[in-house]
Every structure is written in C-alpha cells, then in structure tokens.
TIMI-2910 file (N, C-alpha, C, CB; in pm, 1 decimal, decimal comma, always signed):
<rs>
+----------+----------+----------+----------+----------+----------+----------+----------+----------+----------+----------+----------+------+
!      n_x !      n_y !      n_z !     ca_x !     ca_y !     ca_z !      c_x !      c_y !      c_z !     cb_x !     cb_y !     cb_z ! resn !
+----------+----------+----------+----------+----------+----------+----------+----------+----------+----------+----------+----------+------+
!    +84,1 !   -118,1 !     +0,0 !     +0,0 !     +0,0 !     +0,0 !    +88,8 !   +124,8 !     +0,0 !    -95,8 !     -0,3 !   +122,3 !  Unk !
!    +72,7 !   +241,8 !    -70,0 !   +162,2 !   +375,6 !    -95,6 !    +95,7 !   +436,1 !    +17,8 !   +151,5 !   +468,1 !   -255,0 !  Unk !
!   +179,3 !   +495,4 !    +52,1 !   +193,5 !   +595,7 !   +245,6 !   +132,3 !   +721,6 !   +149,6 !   +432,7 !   +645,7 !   +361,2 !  Unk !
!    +89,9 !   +802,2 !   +189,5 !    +64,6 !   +937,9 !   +128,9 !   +150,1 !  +1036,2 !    +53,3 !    +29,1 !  +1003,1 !   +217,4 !  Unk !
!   +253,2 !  +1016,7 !   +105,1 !   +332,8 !  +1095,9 !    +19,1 !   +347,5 !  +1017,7 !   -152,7 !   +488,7 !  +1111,0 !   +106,1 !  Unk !
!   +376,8 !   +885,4 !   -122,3 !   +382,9 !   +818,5 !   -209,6 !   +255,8 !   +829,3 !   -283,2 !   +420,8 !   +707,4 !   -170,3 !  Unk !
!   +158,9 !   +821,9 !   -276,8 !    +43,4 !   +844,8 !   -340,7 !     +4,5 !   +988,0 !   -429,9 !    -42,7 !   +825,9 !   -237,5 !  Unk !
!    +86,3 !  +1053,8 !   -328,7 !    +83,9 !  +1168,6 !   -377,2 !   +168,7 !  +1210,6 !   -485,5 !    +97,3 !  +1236,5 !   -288,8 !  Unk !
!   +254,8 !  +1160,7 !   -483,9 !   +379,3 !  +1179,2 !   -626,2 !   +300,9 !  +1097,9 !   -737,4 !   +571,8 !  +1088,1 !   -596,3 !  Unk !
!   +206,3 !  +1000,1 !   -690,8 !   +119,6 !   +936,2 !   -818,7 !    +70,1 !   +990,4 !   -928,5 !    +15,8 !   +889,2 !   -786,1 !  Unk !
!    +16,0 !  +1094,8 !   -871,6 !   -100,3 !  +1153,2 !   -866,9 !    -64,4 !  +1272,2 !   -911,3 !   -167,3 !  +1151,2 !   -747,5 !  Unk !
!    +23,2 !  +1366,3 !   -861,8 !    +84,2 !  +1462,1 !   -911,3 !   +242,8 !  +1482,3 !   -889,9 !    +15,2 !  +1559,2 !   -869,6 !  Unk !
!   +256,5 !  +1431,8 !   -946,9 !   +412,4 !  +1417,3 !  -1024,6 !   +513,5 !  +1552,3 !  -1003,3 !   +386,9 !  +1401,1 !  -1211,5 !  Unk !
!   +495,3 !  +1632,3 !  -1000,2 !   +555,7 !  +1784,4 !  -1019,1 !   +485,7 !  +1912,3 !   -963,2 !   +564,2 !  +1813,6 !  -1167,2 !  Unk !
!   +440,0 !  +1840,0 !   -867,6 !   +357,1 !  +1968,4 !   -812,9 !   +419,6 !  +2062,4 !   -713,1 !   +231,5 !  +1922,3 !   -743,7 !  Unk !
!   +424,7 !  +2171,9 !   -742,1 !   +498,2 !  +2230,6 !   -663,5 !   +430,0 !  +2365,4 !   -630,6 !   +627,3 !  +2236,5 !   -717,8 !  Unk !
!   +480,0 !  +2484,6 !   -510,1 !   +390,2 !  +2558,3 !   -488,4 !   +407,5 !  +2639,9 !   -610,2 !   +392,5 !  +2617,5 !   -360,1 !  Unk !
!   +537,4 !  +2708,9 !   -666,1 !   +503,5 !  +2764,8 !   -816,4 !   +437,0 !  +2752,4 !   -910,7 !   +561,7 !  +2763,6 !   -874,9 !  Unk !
!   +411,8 !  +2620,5 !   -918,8 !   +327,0 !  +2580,7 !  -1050,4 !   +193,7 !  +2627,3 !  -1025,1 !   +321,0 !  +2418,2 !  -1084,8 !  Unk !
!   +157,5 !  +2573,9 !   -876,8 !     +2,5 !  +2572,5 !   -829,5 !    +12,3 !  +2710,7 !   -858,5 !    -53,0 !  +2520,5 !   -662,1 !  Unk !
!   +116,6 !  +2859,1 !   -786,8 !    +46,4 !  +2976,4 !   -825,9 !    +21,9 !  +3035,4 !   -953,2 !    +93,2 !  +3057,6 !   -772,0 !  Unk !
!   +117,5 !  +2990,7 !  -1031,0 !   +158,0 !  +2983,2 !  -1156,3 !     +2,8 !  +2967,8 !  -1253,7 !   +271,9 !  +2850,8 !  -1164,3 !  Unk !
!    -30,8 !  +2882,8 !  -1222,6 !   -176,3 !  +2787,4 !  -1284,0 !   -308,9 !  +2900,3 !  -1209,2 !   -186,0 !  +2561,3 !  -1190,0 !  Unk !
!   -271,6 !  +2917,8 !  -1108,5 !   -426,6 !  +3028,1 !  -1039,8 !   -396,1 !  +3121,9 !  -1123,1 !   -440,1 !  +3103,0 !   -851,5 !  Unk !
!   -280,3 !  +3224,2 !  -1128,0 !   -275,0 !  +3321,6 !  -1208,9 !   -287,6 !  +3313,1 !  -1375,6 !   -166,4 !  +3370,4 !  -1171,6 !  Unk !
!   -263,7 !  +3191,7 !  -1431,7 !   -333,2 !  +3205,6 !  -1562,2 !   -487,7 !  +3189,9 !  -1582,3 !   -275,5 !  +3112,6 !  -1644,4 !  Unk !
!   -529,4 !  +3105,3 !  -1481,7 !   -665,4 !  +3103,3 !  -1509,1 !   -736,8 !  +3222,4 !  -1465,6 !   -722,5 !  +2991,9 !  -1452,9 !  Unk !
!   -685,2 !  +3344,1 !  -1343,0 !   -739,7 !  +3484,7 !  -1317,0 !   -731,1 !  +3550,7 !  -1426,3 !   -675,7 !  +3562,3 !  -1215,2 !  Unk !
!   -645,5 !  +3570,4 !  -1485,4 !   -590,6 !  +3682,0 !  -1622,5 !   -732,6 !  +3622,1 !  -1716,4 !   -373,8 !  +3634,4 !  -1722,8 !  Unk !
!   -718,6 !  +3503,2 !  -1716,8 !   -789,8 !  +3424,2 !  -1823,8 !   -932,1 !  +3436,4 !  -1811,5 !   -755,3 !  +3278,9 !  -1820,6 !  Unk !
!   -993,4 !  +3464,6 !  -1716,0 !  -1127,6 !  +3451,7 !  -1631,3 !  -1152,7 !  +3612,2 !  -1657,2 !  -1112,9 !  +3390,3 !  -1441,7 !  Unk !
!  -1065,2 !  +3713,2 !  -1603,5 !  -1023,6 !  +3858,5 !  -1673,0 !  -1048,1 !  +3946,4 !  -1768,2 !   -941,8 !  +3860,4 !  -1703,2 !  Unk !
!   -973,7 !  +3831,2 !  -1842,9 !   -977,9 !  +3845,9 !  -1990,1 !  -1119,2 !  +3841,5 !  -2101,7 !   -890,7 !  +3738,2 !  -2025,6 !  Unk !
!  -1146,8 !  +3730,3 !  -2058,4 !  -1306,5 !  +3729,1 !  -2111,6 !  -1403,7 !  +3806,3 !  -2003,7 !  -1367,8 !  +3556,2 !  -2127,6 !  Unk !
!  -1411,7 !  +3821,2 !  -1916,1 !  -1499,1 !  +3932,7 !  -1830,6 !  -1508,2 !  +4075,8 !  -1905,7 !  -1423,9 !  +3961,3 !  -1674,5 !  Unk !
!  -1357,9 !  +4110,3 !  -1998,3 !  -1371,1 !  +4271,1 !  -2059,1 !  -1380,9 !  +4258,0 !  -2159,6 !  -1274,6 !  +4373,9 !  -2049,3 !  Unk !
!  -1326,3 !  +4125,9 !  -2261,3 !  -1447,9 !  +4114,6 !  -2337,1 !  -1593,0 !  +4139,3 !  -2323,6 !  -1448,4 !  +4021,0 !  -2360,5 !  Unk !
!  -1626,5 !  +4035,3 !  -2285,3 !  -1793,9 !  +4057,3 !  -2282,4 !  -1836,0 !  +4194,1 !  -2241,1 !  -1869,3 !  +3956,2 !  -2175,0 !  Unk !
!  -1782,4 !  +4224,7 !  -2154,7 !  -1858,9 !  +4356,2 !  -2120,6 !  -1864,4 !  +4484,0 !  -2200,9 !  -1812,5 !  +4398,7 !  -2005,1 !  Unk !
!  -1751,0 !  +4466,2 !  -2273,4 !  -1740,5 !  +4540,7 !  -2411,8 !  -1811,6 !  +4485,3 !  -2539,7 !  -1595,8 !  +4547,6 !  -2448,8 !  Unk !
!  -1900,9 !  +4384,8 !  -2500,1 !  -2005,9 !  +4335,0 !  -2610,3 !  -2152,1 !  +4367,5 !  -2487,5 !  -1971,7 !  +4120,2 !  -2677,0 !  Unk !
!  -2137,3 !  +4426,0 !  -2396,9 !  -2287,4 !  +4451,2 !  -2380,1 !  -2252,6 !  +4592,0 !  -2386,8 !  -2376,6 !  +4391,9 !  -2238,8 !  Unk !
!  -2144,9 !  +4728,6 !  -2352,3 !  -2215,9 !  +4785,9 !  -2341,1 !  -2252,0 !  +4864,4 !  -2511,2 !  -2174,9 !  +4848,8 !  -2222,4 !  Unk !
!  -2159,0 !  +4851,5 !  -2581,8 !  -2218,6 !  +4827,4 !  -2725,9 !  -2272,2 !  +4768,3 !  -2820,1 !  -2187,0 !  +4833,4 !  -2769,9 !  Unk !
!  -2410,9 !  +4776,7 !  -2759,8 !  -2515,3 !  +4670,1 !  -2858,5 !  -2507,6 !  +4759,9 !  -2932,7 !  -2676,6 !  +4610,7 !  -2824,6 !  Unk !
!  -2622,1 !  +4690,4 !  -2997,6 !  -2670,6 !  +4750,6 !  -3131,4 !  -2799,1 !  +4825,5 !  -3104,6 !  -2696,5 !  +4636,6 !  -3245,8 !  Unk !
!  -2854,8 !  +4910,9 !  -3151,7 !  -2981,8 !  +4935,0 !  -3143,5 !  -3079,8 !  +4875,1 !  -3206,1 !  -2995,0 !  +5031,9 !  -3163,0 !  Unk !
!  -3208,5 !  +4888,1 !  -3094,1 !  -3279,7 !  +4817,6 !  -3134,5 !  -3400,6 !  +4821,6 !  -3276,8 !  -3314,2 !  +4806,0 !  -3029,2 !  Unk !
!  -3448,0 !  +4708,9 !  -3359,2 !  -3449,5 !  +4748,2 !  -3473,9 !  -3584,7 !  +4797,3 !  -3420,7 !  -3422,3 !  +4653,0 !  -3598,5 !  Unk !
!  -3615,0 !  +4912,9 !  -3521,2 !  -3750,9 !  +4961,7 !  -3517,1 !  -3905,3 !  +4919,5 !  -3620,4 !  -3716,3 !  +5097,7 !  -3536,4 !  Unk !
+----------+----------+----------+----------+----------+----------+----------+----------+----------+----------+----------+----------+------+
</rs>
C-alpha cells in the first residue's frame, strides 16, 4: 500500500507551490480576460431594430 506521500507523487508528479500559483494566475488573467471582453459586447449593442 503507498503511504501518502507516495500516493501523492502518483497523482501529481511535479507539483509544486510555483506551478500551483503559476496555474491560479493564468486562469485569473484568463477569467479577466473574457470578463472585458464581454462587457465590451454589452455595453455596445446595437440598437434596437424599429
């Protein structure tokens, strides 16, 4: 049976605390990123047709 640590290198191989912050901060920028998109597609709609 693998002790925890051992299980844990299974499982994630290279995990380290850089990577982990590394990985939050691309997915914030990324999460970000499309937030000012979109919002720059609502606040210039189109008008509405008459």
């Amino acid at each position: 049976m693998l002790s925890r640590t051992g299980l844990r290198r299974v499982l994630f191989p290279e995990l380290s605390l850089f990577r982990v912050i590394l990985s939050l901060a691309f997915v914030y920028a990324a999460v970000a990123g499309l937030a000012w998109l979109y919002a720059d597609r609502m606040i210039f709609l189109p008008p509405p047709p008459t």
